[in-house]
C-alpha positions as a printed Julia matrix, in Angstrom:
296×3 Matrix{Float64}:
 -54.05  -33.02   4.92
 -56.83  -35.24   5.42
 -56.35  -36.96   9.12
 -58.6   -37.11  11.83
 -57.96  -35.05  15.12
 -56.53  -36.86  17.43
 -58.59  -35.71  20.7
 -55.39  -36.45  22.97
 -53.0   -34.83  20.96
 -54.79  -31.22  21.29
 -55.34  -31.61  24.53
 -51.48  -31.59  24.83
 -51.81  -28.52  22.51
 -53.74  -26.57  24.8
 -52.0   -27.35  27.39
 -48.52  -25.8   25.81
 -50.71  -23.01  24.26
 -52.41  -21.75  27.06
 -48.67  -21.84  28.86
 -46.1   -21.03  25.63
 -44.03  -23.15  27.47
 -43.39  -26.89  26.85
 -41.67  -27.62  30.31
 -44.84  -26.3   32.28
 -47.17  -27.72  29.32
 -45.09  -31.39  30.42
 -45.46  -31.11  34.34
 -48.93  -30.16  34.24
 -49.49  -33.12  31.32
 -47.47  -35.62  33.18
 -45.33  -36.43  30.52
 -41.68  -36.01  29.49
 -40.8   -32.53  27.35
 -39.16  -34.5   24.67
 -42.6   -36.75  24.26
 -44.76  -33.72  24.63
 -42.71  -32.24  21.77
 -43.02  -35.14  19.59
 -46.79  -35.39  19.97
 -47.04  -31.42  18.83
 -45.21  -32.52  15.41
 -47.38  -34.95  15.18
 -50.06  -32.69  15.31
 -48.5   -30.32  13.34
 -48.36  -32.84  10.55
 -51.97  -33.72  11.2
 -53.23  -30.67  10.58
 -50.69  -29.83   8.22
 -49.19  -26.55   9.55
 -47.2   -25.06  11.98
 -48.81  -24.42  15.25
 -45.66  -22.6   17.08
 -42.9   -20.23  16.43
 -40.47  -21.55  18.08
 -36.93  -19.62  19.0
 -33.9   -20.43  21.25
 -35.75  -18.1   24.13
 -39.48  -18.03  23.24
 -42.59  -20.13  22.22
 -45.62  -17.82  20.38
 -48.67  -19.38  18.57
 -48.72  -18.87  15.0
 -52.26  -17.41  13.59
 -53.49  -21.12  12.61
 -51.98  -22.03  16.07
 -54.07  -19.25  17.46
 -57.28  -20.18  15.65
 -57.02  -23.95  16.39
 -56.55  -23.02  20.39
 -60.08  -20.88  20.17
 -61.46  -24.12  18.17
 -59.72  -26.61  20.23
 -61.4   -25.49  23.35
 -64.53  -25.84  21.91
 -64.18  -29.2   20.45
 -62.89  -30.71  23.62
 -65.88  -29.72  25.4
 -68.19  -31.12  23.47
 -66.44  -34.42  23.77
 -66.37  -34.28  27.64
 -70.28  -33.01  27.79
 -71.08  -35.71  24.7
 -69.36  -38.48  26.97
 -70.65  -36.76  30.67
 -74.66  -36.92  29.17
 -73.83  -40.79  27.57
 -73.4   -41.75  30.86
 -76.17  -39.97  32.46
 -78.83  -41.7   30.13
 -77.12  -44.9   30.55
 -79.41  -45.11  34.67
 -81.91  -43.5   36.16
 -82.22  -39.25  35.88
 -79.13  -37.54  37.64
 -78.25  -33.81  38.38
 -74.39  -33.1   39.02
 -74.17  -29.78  41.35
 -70.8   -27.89  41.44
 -69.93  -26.02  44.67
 -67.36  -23.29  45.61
 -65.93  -23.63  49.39
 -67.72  -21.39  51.53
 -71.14  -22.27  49.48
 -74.28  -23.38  51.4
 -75.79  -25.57  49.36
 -77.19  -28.05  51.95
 -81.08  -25.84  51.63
 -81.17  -26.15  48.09
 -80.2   -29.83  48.05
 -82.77  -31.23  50.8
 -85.68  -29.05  49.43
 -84.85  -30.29  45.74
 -84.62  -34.18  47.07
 -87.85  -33.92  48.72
 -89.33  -32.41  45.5
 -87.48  -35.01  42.88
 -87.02  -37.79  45.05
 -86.43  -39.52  41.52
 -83.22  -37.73  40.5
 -79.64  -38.87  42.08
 -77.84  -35.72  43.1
 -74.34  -35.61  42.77
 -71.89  -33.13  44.02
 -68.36  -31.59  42.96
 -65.95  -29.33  44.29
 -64.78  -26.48  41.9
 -62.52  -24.33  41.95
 -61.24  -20.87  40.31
 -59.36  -22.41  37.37
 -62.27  -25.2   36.33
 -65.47  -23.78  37.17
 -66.49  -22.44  33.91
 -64.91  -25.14  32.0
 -66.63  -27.89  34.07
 -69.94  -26.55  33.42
 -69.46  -26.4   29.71
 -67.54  -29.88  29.44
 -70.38  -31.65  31.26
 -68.38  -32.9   34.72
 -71.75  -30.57  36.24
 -74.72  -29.57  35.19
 -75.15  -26.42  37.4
 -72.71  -24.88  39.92
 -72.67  -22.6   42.75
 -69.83  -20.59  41.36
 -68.22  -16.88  42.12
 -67.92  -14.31  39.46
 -66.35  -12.83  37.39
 -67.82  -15.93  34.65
 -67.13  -15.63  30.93
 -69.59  -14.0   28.84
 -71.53  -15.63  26.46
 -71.81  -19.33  27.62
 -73.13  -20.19  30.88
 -76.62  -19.24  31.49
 -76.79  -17.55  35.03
 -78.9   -16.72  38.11
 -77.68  -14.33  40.61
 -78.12  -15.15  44.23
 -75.98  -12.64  47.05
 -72.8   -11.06  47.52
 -69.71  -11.76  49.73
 -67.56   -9.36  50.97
 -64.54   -9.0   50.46
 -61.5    -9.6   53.31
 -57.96   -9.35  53.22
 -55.45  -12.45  54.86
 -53.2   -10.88  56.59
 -49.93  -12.47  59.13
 -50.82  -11.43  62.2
 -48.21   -9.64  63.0
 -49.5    -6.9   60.42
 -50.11   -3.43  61.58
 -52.79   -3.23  60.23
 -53.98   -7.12  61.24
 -55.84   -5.55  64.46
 -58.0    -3.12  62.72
 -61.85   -3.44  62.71
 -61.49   -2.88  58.32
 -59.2    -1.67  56.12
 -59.58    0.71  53.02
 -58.01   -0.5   50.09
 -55.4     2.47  49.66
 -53.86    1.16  53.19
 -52.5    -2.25  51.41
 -51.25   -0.34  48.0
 -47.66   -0.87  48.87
 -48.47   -4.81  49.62
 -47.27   -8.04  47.54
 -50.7    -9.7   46.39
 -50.45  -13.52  45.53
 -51.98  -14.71  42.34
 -54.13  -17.55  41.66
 -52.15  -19.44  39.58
 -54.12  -20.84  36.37
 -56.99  -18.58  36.78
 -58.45  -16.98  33.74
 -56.95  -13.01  33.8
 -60.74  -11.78  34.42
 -60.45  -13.61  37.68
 -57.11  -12.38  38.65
 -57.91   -8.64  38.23
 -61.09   -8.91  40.25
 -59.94  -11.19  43.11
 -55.96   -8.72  43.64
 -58.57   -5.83  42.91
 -56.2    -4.92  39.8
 -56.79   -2.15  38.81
 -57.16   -0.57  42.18
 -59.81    2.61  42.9
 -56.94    4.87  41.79
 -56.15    3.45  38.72
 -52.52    2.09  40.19
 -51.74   -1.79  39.81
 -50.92   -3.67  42.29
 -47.72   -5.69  42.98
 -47.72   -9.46  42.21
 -46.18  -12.4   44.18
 -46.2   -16.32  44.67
 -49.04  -18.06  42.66
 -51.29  -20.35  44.82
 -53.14  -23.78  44.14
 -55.22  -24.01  47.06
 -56.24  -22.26  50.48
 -53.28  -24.16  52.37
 -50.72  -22.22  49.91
 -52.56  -19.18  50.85
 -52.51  -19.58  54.71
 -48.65  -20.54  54.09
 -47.42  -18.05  51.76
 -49.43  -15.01  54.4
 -48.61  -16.49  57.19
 -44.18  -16.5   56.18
 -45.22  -12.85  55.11
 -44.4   -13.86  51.73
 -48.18  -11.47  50.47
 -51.41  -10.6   51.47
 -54.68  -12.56  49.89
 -58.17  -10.89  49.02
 -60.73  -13.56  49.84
 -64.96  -13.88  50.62
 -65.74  -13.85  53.87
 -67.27  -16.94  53.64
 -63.6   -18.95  52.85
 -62.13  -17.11  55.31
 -64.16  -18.11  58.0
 -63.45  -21.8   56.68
 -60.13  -21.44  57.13
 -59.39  -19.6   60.36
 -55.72  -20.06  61.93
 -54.2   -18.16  64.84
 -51.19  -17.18  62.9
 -53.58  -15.6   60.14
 -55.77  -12.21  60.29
 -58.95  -11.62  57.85
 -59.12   -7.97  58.17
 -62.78   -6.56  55.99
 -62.16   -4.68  52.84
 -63.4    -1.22  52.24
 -63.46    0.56  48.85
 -63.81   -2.39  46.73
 -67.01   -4.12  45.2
 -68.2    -7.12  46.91
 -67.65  -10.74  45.3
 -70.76  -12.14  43.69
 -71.94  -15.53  43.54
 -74.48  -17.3   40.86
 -75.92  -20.51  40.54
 -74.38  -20.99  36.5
 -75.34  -23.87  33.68
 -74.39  -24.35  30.33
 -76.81  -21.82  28.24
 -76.44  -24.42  25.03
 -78.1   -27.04  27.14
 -81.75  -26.9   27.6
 -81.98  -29.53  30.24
 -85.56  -29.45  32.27
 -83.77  -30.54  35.4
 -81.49  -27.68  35.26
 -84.77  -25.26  35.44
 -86.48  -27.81  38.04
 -83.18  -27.08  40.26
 -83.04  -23.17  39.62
 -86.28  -22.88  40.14
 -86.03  -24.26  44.32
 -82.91  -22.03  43.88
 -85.07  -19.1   43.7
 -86.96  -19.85  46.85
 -83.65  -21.17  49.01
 -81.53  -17.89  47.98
 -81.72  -14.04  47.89
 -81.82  -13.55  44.1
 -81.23  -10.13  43.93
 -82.14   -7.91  40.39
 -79.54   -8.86  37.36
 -77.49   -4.96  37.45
């Protein structure tokens, strides 16, 4: 069928895609199910296949459903970055910097000002579920972001490790102790960051753990306040950077060090597609206001 995309309408797509579930896919969206649903026909008919096999129970993307969610992503990224660099050239030369909490970027930013006193900087917060998408879509044009990243699309320079600590209530046994190995929590619930791409997931619960066991899963968190809550009711522990931790320090909650477990990385990240001589400009005092350690 020959109809143009209709931008809006795969967002929605996405959205029920990346959740095969059309009441989630409608919260998240802000709409009603039943309108959500009708704008998926829609797009059905657009395209001029079927997108979802749908049953009384389950929701499952068909193969064309499959192919236009790897496709989808893509083209709704270049539309965000298309728009995002429109509106840079519209004034004067800007940089956008993403940050992570627990990120010192405050060096970086006053050495590059006095060095490009022409550019406007610009910062954003980021967090575990947009990071990677917000660097390809254009919202920033370099970030201060923890790994694990996705290979293949962001262009990265490493800078120093965090390690890792567990949140604990405490009233923990083990809340008291100098460090912990990771064997010692194996029996505990571990909360989940709730729309985080699985690579995240599995590196931030430490899934799969030294001895190959997995761990157990619990409530999935937004934000560091859910955290603090959910540890703090003994509801599951939280593995976390050092660096957040110490951000978020409450009587009720212990952040015990990890043993046994790699540290967490962090990397200043860009969109490789882009060749943007600012970018290189900003890596470049980067390099001489962070330990860059050797790419491993």
């Amino acid at each position: 069928m020959d109809s143009d995309l209709d931008l809006r309408r795969l967002r929605y797509f996405i959205a029920v895609a990346e959740r095969l579930h059309f009441g989630q896919a409608a919260a998240v969206l802000h709409i009603t199910q039943p309108a959500l649903s009708r704008q998926i026909q829609q797009l059905e008919q657009d395209v001029g296949i079927e997108l979802f096999a749908r049953t009384s129970r389950d929701v499952a993307l068909t193969p064309g459903g499959e192919q236009l969610l790897r496709d989808g992503r893509r083209l709704l990224a270049t539309a965000r970055a298309t728009q995002e660099r429109a509106r840079h050239a519209s004034g004067g030369p800007t940089l956008t910097v993403g940050f992570m909490l627990g990120v010192d970027v405050d060096p970086t930013l006053r050495l590059f000002g006095e060095r490009h006193p022409e550019v406007g900087l610009r910062l954003q917060r980021l967090r575990w579920w947009n990071q990677s998408d917000a660097l390809v879509d254009g919202r920033v044009d370099v970030g201060f972001v923890r790994c694990p990243l996705p290979a293949g699309e962001l262009g990265v320079l490493p800078l120093y490790a965090e390690p890792l600590t567990v949140a604990l209530a405490s009233g923990h046994p083990l809340s008291g102790r100098p460090s912990v190995d990771i064997a010692e929590v194996a029996g505990e619930t571990v909360l989940r960051y709730a729309d985080a791409p699985p690579a995240w997931n599995a590196f931030w619960s430490v899934d799969p753990r030294p001895d190959g066991s997995r761990p157990h899963y619990g409530p999935a968190v937004h934000d560091m306040e859910e955290i603090v809550h959910y540890v703090r009711a003994g509801s599951g522990i939280a593995f976390l950077p050092a660096p957040v931790s110490a951000a978020f320090r409450r009587p009720e909650i212990a952040y015990v060090p990890v043993t046994g477990v790699p540290a967490g990385r962090i990397v200043l990240a860009w969109d490789a597609a882009q060749d943007s001589p600012l970018v290189t400009a900003f890596a470049e005092v980067v390099r001489q206001t962070a330990t860059c350690p050797e790419p491993t």
